[in-house]
C-alpha distance (Angstrom), angle and dihedral (degrees) to the residues before:
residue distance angle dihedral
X1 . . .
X2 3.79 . .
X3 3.90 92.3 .
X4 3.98 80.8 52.6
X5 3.44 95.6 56.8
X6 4.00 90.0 43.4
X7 3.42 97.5 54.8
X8 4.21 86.3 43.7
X9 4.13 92.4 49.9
X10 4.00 86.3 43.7
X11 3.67 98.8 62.5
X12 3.61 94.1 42.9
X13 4.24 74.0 66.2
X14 3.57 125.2 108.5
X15 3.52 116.4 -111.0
X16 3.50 92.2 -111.3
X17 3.60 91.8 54.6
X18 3.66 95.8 51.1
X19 3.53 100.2 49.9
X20 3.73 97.3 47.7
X21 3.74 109.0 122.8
X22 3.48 131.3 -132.0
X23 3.83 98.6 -155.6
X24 3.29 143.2 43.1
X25 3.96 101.5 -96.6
X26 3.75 100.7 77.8
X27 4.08 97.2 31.1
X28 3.71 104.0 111.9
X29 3.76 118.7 -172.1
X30 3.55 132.1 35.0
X31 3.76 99.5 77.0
X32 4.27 91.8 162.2
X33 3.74 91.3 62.1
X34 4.22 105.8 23.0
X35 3.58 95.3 46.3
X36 3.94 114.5 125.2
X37 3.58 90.2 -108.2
X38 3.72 97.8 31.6
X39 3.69 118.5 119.1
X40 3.85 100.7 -117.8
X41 3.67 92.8 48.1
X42 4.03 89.6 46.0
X43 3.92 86.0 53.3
X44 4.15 91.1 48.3
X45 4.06 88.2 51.5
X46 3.38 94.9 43.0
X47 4.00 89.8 50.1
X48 4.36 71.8 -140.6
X49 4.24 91.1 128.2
X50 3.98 120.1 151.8
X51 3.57 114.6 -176.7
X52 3.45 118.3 -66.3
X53 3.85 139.7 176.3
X54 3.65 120.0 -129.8
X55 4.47 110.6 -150.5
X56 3.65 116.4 -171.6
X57 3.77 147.0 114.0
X58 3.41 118.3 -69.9
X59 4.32 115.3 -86.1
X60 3.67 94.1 27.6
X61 3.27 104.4 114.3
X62 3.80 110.8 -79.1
X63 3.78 105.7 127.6
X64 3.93 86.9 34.0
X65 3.69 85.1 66.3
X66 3.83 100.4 49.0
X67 3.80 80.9 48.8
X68 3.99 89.9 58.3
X69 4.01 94.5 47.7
X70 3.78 85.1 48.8
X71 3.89 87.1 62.6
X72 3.70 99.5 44.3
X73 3.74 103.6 39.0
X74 3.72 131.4 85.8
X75 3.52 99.6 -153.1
X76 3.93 125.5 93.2
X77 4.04 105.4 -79.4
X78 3.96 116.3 -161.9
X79 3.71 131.3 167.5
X80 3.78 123.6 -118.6
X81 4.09 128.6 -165.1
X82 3.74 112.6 -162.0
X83 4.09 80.2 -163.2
X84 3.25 112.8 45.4
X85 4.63 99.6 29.7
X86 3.80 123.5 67.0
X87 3.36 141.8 -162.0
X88 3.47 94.9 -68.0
X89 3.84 94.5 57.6
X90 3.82 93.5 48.1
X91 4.22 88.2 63.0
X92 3.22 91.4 44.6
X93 4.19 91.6 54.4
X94 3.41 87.8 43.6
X95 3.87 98.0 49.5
X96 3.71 94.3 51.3
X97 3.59 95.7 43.7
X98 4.16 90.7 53.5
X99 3.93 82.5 51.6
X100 3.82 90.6 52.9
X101 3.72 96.2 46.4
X102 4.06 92.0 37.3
X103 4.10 92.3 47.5
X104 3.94 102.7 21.4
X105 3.88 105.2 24.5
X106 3.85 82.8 -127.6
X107 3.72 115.0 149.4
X108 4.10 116.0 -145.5
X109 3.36 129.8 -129.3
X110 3.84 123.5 -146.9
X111 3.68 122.4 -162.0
X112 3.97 102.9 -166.0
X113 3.58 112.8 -166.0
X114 3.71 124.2 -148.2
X115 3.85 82.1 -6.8
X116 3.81 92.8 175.5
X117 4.11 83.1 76.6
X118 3.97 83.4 76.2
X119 3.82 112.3 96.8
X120 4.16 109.4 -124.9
X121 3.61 90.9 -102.6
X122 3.62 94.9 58.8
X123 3.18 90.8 43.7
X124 3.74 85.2 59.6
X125 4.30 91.3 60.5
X126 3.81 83.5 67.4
X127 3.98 94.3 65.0
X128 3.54 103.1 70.4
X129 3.42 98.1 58.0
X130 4.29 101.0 43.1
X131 3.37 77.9 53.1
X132 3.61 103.4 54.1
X133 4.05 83.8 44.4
X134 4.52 89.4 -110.7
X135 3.48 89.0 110.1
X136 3.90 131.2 48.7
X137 3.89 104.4 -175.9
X138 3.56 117.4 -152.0
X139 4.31 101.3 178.2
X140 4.29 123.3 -172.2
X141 3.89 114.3 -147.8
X142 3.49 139.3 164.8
X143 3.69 89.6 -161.5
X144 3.93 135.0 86.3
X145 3.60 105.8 -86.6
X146 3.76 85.7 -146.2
X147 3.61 93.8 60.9
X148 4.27 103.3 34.6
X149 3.59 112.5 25.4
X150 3.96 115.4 79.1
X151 4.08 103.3 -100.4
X152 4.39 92.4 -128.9
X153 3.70 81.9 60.8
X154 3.79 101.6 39.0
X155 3.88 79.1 51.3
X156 4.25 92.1 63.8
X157 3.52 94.2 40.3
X158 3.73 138.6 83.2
X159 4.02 117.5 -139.9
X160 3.00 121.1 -149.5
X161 3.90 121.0 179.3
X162 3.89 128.1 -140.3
X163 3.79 118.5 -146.7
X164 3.55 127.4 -123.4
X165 4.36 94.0 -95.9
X166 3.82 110.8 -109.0
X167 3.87 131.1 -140.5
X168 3.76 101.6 -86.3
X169 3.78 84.3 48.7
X170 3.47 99.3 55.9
X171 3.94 94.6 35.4
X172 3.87 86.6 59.3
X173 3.41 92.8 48.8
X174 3.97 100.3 47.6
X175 3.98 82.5 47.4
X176 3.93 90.9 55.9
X177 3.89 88.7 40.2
X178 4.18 88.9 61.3
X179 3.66 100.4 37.5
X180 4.26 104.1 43.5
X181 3.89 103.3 96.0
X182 3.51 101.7 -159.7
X183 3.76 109.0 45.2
X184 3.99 97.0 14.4
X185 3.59 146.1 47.1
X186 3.50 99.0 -74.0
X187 3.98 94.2 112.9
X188 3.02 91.0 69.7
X189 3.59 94.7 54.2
X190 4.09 94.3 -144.1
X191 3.96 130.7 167.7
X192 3.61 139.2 -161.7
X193 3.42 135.5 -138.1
X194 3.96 115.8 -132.3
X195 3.74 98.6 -120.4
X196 4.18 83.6 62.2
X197 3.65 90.6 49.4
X198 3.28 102.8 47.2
X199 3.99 86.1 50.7
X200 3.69 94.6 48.2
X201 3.63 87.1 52.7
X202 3.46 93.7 58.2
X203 3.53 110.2 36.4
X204 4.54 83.0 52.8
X205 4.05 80.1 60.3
X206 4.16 89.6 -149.9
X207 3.83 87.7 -38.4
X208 3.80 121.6 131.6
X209 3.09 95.6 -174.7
X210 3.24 99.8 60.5
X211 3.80 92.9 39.0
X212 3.54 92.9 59.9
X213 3.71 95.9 42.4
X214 3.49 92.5 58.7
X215 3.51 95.3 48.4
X216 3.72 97.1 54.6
X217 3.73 86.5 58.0
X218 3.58 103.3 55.6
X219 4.22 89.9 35.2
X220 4.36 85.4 55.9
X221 4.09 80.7 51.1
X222 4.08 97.5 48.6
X223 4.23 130.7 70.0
X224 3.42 118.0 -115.5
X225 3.81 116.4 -92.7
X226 3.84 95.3 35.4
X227 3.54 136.2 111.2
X228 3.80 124.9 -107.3
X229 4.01 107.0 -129.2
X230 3.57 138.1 -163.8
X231 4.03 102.8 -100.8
X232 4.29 86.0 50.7
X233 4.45 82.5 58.7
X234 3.86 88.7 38.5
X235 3.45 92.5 51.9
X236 3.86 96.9 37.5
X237 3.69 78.1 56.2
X238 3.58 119.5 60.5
X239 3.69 97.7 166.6
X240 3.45 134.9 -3.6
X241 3.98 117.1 -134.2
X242 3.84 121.3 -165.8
X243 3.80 111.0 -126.2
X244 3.93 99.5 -97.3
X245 4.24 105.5 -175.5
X246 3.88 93.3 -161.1
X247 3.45 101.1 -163.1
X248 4.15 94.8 29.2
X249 3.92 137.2 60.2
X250 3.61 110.5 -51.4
X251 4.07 94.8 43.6
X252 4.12 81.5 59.2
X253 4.37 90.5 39.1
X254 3.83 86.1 46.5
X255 3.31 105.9 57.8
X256 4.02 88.4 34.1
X257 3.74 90.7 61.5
X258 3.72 93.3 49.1
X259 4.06 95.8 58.5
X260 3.35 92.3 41.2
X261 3.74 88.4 55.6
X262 3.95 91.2 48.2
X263 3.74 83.6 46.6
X264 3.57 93.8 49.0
X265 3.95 86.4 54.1
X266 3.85 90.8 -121.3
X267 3.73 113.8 132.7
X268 3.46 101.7 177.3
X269 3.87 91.5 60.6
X270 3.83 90.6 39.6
X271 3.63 92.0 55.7
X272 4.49 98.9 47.2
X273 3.78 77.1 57.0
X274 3.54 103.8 55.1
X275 3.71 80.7 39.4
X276 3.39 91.7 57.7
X277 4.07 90.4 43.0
X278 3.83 80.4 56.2
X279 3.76 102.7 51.8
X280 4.04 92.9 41.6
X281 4.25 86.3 56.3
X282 3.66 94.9 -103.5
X283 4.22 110.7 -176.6
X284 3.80 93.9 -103.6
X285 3.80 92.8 -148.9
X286 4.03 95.4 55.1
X287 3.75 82.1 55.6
X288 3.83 93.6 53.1
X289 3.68 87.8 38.4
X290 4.22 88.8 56.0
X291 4.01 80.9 46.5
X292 4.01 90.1 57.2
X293 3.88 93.6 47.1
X294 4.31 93.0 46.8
X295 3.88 84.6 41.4
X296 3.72 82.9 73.3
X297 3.85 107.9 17.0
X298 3.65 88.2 59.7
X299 3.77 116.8 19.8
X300 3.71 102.7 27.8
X301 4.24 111.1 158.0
X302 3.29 86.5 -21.1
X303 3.66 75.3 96.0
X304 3.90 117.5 -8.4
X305 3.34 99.2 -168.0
X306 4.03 94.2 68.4
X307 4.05 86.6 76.8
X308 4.19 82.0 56.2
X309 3.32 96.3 53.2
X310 3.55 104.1 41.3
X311 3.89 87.7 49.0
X312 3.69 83.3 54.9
X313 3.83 94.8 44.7
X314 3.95 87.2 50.9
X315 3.71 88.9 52.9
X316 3.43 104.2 45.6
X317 4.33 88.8 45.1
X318 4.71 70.0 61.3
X319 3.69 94.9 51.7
X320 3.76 108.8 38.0
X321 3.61 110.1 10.6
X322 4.08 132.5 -175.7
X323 3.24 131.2 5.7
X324 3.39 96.8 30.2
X325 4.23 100.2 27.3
X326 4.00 84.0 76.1
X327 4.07 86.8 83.3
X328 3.72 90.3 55.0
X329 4.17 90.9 42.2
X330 3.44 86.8 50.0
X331 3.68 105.9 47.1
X332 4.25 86.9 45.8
X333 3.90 82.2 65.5
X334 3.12 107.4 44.1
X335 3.71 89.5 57.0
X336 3.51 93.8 45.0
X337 3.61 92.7 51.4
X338 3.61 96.9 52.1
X339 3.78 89.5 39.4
X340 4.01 117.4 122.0
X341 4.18 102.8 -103.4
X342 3.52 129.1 -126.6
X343 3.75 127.5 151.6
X344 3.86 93.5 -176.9
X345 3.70 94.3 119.1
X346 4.08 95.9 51.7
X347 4.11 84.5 53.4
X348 3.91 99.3 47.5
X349 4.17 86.4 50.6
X350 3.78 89.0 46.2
X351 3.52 104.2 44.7
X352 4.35 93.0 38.0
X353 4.41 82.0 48.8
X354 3.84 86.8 57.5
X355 3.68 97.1 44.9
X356 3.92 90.8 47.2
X357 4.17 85.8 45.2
X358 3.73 96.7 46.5
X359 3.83 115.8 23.5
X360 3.95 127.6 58.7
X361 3.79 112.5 -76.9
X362 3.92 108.8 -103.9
X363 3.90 118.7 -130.3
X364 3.50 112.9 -119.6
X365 3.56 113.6 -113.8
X366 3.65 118.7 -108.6
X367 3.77 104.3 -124.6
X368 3.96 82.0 60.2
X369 3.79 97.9 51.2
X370 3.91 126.2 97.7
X371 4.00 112.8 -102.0
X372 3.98 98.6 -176.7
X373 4.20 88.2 144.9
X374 4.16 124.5 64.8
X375 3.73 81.6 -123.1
X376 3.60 85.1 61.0
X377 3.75 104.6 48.7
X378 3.55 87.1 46.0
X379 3.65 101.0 60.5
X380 3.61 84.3 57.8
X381 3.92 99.1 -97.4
X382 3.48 121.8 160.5
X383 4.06 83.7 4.4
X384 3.56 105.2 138.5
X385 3.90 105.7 22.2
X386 4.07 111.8 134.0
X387 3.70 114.1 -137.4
X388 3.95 94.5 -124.4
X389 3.92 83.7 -147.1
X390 3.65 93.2 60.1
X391 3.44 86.8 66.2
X392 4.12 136.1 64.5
X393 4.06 121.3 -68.4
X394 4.03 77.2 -3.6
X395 3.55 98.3 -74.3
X396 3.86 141.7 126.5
X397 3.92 128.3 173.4
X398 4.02 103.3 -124.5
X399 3.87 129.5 129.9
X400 3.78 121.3 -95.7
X401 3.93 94.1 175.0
X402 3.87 125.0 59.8
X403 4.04 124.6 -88.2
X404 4.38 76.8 -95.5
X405 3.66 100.0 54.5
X406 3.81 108.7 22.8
X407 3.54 93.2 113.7
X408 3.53 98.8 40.0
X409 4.33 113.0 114.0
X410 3.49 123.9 -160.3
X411 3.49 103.3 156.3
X412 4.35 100.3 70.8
X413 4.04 102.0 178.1
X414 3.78 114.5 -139.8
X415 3.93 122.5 -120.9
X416 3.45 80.9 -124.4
X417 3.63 130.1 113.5
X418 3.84 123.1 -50.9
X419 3.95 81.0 -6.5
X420 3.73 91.2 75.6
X421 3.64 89.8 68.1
X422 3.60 91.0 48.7
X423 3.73 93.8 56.0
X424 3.95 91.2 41.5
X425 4.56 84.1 51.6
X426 3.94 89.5 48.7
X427 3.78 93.6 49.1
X428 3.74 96.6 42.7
X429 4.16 86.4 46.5
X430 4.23 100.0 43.9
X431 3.92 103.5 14.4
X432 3.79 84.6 165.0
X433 4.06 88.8 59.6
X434 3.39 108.4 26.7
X435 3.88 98.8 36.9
């Protein structure tokens, strides 16, 4: 009876869950770490594993792995969801497992999955134990281990990162998915045509997961015998979004790559990122807020109006928002992108911050301070400050630094764009400074 109810609880499966091997002769992908004479497959053999943390995009293998050293090892394996357990659970795994290695000498291995959803403190209930040898961690993120996982820990484990599955990869397994008879689609003795697997392959973006899940759905929709065709994956399909981890790697890469573009004065990359920010659900107002800050950062008065526009590119992201805000994104980065450069603004804030920070605060000198009382005037404030629009073109050479400083530029105008004339103005006002 309980091979019955087995074989009933595995077809209620997904695909993806079915097909999942256990060894290494169906596992396609991962070639740098699975290899014969890879490390990670060296450590499975050798049923040698110390915990390790496995970092890659989602459907790439992770959980497929743990699965493998579940199959190979002689030590207690259990499965561990940093979503769905709590506290409670995570005594109770490490009770039992003290009692195994106390009573049985049997080490346990944890799979964690998603183990970045632990806070760093528990994280930190983990350490005791892979230290004393009752635990061997084995944690699944999609996030950088640098940034999520509690540093003690990352210090006792080995990462090892998955890559994002390529095209061969995923071609072998949707091949393997349609012709295995007893956990696939091979019953129904289906087909595809290339033009639907090439698709497919794309639109899963090195994800088996998705692959797989979309190929379940259109196979539960075809007869037997037939071929699966392009317009059954295009309509399976009704919009492809790029993985976008919001709070992880790519979200940070993403938006990296698209001021780099704008810096780069290349609109046509800087706009397939934002569309790509776009598709993956992106908060259109942080982008238009990143568009504010590199407005600034990176163009300055090498063309002024940039700050305008992206003020008005924020504000109209406010008022009308997606679909139809996209126009307004994009036309803020195209003019950005083609902008004139100049970062001489961020430097003169920089370098005056780390003077205030790290040298002795200057007094300001009296002929600049405010007298607005008779005490004031009297003690000579404000005394010998020249109106500069007393003067001609509105200037008059006086000091508006200390004796210390006086010299001292910050503010180093490009030859770019408006900014040439600024230079040009500066020199013809203060040769002695600015020449």
């Amino acid at each position: 009876m309980k091979n019955l109810f087995e074989q009933q609880n595995r077809r209620g499966m997904p695909l993806a869950e079915k097909i999942r091997p256990s060894g290494f002769e169906f596992f396609f992908g991962q070639e740098h770490l699975l290899g014969k004479d890879k490390p990670l497959h060296k450590m499975i053999d050798n049923d040698s594993l110390s915990s390790i943390i496995l970092w890659g995009p989602a459907g790439t293998g992770k959980t497929t792995i743990a699965r493998i050293i579940a199959a190979h090892t002689n030590s207690y394996f259990e499965e561990f969801s940093a979503v769905t357990s709590g506290v409670n659970d995570l005594r109770r795994v490490v009770r039992e497992a003290k009692d195994r290695k106390d009573f049985h000498n049997q080490t346990t291995i944890l799979f964690v999955d998603e183990i970045h959803r632990f806070n760093k403190s528990q994280q930190d209930g983990f350490l005791p134990h892979v230290e004393k040898g009752t635990l061997v961690i084995i944690g699944a993120t999609t996030e950088n281990p640098g940034f999520e996982i509690n540093s003690a820990l990352l210090s006792r484990s080995t990462v090892f990162e998955l890559k994002k599955l390529s095209e061969t990869d995923l071609a072998q397994i949707i091949h393997q998915a349609l012709k295995d008879d007893k956990n696939g689609l091979g019953e129904k003795k289906l087909t595809i045509d290339n033009k639907a697997l090439d698709f497919l392959i794309k639109v899963s973006d090195g994800d088996a997961r998705k692959a797989l899940n979309t190929l379940e759905m259109v196979a539960n929709q075809t007869p037997a015998k037939s071929k699966i065709s392009y317009k059954k994956i295009n309509e399976a399909v009704s919009k492809k979004i790029p993985s976008l981890y919001k709070n992880g790697d790519e979200h940070y890469n993403l938006i990296s790559a698209f001021i780099k573009s704008m810096r780069g004065s290349d609109p046509d990359a800087a706009i397939y990122w934002l569309a790509r920010m776009i598709e993956s659900g992106e908060d259109p107002k942080f982008i238009a807020r990143r568009m504010i800050v590199f407005a600034s950062e990176d163009i300055g008065n090498a063309a002024p109006m940039a700050l305008v526009l992206a003020l008005a590119c924020f504000e109209a992201v406010e008022r009308i928002g997606l679909p139809e805000a996209r126009i307004n994104l994009a036309q803020g980065v195209a003019y950005l992108a083609c902008a004139p450069k100049s970062n001489a603004s961020y430097l003169a804030i920089s370098e005056a911050l780390v003077d205030v920070q790290k040298e002795p605060l200057e007094e300001i000198p009296n002929h600049l301070k405010n007298a607005t009382t008779k005490f004031a005037k009297e003690s000579g404030l404000s005394k010998d400050y020249k109106y500069p629009h007393d003067f001609p073109n509105s200037y008059v050479d006086q000091d508006y630094l200390t004796p210390r400083l006086k010299e001292k530029k910050y503010y180093r105008p490009s030859k770019n764009g408006a900014e040439l004339e600024i230079s040009q103005r500066l020199k013809s006002l203060n040769s002695r400074k600015y020449n």
